[in-house]
N, CA, C and O atoms as a printed pandas DataFrame, in Angstrom:
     atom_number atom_name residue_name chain_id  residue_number  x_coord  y_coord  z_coord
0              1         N          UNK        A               1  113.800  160.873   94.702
1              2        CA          UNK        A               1  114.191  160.067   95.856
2              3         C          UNK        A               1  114.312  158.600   95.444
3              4         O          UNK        A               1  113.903  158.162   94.369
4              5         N          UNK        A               2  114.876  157.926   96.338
5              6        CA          UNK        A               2  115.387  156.597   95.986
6              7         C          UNK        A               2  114.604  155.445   96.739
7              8         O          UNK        A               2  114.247  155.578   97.910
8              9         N          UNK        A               3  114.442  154.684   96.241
9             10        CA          UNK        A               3  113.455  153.268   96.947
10            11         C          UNK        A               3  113.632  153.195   98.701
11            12         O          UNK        A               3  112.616  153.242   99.395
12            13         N          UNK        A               4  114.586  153.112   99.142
13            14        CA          UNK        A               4  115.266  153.193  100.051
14            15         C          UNK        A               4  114.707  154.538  101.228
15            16         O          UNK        A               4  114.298  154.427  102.384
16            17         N          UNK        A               5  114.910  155.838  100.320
17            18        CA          UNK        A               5  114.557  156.906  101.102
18            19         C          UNK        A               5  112.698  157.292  101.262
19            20         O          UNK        A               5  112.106  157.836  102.194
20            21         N          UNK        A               6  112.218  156.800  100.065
21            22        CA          UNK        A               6  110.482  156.652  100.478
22            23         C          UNK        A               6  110.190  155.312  100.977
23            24         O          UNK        A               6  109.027  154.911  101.031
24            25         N          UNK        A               7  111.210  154.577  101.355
25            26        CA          UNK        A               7  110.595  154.063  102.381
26            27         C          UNK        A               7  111.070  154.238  103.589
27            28         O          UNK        A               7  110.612  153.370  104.333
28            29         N          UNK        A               8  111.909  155.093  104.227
29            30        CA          UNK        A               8  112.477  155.632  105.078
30            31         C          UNK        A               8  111.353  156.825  105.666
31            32         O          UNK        A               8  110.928  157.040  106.801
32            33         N          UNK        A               9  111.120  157.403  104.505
33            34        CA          UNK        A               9  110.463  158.801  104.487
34            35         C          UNK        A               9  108.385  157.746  105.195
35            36         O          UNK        A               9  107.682  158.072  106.152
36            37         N          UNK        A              10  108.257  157.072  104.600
37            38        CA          UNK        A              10  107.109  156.543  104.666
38            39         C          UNK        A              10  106.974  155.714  106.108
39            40         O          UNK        A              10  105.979  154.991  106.166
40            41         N          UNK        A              11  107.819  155.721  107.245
41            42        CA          UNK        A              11  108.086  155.002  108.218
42            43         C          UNK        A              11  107.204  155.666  109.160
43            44         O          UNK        A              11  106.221  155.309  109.809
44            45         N          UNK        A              12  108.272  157.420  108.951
45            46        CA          UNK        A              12  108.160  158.419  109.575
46            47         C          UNK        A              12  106.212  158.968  109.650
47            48         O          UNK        A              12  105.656  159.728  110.442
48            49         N          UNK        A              13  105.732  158.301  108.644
49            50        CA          UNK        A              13  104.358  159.281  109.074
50            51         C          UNK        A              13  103.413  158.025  109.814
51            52         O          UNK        A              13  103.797  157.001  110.379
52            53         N          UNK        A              14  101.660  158.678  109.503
53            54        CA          UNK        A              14  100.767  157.968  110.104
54            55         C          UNK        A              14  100.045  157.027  109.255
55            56         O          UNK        A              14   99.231  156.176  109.614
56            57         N          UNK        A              15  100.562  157.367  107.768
57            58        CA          UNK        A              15   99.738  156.587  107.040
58            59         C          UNK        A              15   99.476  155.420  106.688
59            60         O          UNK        A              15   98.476  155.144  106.024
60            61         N          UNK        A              16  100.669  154.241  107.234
61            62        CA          UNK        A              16  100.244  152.599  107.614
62            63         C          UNK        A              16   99.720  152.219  108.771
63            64         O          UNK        A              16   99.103  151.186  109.032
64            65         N          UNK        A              17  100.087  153.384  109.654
65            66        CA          UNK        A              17   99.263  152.842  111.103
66            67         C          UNK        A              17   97.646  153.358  111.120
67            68         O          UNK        A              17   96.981  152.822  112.007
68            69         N          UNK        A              18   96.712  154.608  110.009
69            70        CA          UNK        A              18   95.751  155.398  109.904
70            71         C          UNK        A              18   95.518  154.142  109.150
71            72         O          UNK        A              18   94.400  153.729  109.458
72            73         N          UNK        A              19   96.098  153.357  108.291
73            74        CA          UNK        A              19   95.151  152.414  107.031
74            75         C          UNK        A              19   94.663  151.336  108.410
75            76         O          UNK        A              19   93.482  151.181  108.723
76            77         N          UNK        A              20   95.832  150.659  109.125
77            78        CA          UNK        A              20   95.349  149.913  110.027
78            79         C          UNK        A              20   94.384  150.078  111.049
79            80         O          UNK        A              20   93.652  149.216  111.534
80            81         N          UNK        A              21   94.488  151.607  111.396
81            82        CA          UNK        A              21   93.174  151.597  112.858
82            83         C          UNK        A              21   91.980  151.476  112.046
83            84         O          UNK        A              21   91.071  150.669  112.241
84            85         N          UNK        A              22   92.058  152.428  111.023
85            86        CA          UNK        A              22   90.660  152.237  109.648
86            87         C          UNK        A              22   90.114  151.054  109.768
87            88         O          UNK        A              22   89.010  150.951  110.304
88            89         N          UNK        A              23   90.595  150.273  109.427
89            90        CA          UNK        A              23   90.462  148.537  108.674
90            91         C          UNK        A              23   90.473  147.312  110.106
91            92         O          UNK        A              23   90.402  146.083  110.082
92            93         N          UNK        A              24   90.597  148.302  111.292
93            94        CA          UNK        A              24   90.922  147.438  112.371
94            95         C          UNK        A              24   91.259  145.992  112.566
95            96         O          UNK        A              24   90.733  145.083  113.207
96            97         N          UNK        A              25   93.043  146.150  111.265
97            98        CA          UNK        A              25   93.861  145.269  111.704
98            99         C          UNK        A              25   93.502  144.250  110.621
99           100         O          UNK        A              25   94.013  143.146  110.810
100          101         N          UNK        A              26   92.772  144.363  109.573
101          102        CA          UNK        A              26   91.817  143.152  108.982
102          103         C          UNK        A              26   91.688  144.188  107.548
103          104         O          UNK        A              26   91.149  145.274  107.765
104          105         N          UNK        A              27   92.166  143.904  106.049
105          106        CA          UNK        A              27   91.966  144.144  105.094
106          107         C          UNK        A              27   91.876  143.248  104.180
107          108         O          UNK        A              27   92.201  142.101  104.487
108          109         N          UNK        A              28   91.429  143.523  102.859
109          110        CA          UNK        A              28   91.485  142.212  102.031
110          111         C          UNK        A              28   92.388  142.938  100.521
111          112         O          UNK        A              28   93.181  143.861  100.713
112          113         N          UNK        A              29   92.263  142.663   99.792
113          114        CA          UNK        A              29   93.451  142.981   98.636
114          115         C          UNK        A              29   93.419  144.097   97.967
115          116         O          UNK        A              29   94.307  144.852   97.571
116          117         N          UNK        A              30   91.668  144.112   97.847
117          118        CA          UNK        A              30   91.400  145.529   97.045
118          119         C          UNK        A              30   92.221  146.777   98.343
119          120         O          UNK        A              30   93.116  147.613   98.217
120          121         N          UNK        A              31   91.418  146.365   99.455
121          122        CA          UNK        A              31   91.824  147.509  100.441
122          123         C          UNK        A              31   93.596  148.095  100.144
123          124         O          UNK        A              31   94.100  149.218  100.172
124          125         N          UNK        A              32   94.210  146.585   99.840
125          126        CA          UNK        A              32   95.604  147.077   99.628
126          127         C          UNK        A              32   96.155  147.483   98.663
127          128         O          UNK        A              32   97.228  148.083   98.608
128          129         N          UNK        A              33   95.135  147.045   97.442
129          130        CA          UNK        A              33   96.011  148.203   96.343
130          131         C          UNK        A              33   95.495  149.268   96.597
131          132         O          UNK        A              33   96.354  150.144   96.506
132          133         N          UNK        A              34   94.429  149.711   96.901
133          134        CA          UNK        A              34   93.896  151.401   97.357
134          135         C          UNK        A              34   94.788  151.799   98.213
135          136         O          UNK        A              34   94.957  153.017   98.168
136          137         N          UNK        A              35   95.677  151.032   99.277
137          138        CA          UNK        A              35   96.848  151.796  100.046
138          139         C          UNK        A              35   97.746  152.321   99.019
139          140         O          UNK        A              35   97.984  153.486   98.703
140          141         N          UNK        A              36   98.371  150.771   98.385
141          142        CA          UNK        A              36   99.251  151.184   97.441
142          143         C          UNK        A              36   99.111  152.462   96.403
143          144         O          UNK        A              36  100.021  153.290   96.379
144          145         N          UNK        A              37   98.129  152.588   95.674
145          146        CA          UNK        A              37   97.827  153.887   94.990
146          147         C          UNK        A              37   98.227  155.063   95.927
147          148         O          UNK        A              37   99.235  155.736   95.714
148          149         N          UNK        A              38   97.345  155.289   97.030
149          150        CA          UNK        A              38   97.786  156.338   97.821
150          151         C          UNK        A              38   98.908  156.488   97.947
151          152         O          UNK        A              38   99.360  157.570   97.574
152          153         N          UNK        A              39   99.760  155.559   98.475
153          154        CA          UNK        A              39  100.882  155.349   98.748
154          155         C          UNK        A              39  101.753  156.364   97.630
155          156         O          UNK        A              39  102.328  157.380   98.020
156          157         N          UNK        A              40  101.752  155.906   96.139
157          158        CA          UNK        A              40  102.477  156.871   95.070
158          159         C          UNK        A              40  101.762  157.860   95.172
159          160         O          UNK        A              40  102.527  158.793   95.413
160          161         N          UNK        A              41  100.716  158.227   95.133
161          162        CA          UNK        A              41   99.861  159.272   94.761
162          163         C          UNK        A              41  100.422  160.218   96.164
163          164         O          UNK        A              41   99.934  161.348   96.137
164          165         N          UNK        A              42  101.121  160.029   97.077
165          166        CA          UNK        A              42  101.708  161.178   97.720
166          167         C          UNK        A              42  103.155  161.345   97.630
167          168         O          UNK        A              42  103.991  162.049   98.197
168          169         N          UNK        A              43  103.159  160.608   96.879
169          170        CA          UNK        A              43  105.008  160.877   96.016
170          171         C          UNK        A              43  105.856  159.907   96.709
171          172         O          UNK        A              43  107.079  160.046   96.740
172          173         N          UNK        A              44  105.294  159.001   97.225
173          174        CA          UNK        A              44  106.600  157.616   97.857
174          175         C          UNK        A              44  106.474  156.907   96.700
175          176         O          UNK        A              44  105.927  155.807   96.766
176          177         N          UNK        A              45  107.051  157.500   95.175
177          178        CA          UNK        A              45  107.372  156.338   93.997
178          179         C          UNK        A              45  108.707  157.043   93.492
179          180         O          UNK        A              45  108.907  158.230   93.233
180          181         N          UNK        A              46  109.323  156.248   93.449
181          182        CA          UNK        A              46  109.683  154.806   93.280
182          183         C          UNK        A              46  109.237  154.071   94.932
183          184         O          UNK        A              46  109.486  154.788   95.901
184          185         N          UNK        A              47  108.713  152.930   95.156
185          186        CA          UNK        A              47  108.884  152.516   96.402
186          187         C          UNK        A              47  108.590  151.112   96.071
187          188         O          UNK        A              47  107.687  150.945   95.251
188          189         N          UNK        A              48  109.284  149.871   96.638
189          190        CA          UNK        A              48  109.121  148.419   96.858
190          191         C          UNK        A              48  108.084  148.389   97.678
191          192         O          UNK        A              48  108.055  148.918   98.789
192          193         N          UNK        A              49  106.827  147.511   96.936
193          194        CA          UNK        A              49  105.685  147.251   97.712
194          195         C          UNK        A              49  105.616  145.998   98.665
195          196         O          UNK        A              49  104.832  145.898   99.608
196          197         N          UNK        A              50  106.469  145.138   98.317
197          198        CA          UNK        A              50  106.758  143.986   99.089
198          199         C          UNK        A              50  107.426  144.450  100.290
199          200         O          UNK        A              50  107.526  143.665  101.233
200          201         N          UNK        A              51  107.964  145.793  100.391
201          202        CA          UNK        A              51  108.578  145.927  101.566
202          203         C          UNK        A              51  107.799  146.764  102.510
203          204         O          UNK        A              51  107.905  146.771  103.736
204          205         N          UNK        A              52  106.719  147.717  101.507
205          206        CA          UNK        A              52  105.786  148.322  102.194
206          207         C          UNK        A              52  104.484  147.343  103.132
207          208         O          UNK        A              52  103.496  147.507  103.849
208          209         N          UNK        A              53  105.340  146.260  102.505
209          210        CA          UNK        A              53  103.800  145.192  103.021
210          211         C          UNK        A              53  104.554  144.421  103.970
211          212         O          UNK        A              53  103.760  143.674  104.542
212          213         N          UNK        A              54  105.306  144.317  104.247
213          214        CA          UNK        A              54  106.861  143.962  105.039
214          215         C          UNK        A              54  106.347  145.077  106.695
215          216         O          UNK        A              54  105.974  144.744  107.820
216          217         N          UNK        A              55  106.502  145.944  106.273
217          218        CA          UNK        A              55  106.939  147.158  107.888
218          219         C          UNK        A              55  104.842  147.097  108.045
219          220         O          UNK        A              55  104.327  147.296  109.145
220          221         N          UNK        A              56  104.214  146.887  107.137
221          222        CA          UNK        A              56  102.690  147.141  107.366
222          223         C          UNK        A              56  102.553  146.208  108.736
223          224         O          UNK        A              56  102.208  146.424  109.898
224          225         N          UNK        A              57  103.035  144.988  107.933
225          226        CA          UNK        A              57  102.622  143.831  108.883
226          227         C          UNK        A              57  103.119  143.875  110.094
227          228         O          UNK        A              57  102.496  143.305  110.989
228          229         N          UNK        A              58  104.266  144.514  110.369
229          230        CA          UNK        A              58  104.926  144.655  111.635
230          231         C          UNK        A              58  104.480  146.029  112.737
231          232         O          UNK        A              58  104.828  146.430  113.848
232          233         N          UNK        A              59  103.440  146.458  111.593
233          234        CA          UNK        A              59  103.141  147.582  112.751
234          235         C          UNK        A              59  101.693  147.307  112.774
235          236         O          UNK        A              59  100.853  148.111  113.177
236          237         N          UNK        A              60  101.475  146.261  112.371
237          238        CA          UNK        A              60   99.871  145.602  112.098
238          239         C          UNK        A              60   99.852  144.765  114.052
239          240         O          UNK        A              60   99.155  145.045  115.027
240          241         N          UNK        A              61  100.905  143.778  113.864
241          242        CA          UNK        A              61  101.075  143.319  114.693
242          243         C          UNK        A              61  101.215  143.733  116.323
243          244         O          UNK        A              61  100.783  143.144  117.314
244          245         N          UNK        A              62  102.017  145.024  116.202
245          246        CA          UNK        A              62  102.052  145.705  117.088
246          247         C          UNK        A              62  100.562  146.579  117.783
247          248         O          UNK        A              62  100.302  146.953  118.926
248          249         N          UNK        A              63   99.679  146.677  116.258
249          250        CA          UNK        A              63   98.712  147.227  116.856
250          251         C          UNK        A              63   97.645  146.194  117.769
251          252         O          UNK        A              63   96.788  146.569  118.569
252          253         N          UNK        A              64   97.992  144.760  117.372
253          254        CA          UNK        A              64   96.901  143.935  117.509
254          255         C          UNK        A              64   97.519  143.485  119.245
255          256         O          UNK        A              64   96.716  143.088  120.090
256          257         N          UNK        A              65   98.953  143.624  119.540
257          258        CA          UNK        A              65   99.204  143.440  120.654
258          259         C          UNK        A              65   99.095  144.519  121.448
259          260         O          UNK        A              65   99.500  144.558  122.610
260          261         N          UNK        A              66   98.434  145.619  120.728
261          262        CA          UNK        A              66   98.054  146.735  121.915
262          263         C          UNK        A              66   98.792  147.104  122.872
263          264         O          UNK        A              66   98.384  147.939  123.679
């Protein structure tokens, strides 16, 4: 798959909004490369992490406006 489609594919599940209720909204760096690992380690690699940290923040936000 292509950069593009795991992050397409990675939109679709729970696993940036499950890191956020976890961490309630508040992580620090280590927390985020342990996403990132997971992140490949379920097969979204190839994937742009700047962009994974891009849609995080926007559904970060959304969670914090409840």
């Amino acid at each position: 798959m292509s950069n593009e489609e795991n992050l397409t594919k990675l939109k679709k599940t729970s696993i940036l909004m499950n890191f956020i209720k976890k961490n309630q909204g508040q992580w620090d760096h280590q927390q985020w490369l342990e996403l990132c690992e997971t992140i490949k380690d379920k097969g979204y690699d190839p994937i742009d992490l700047d962009q994974v940290g891009l849609i995080l923040e926007e559904k970060k936000k959304k969670f914090l406006e409840g």
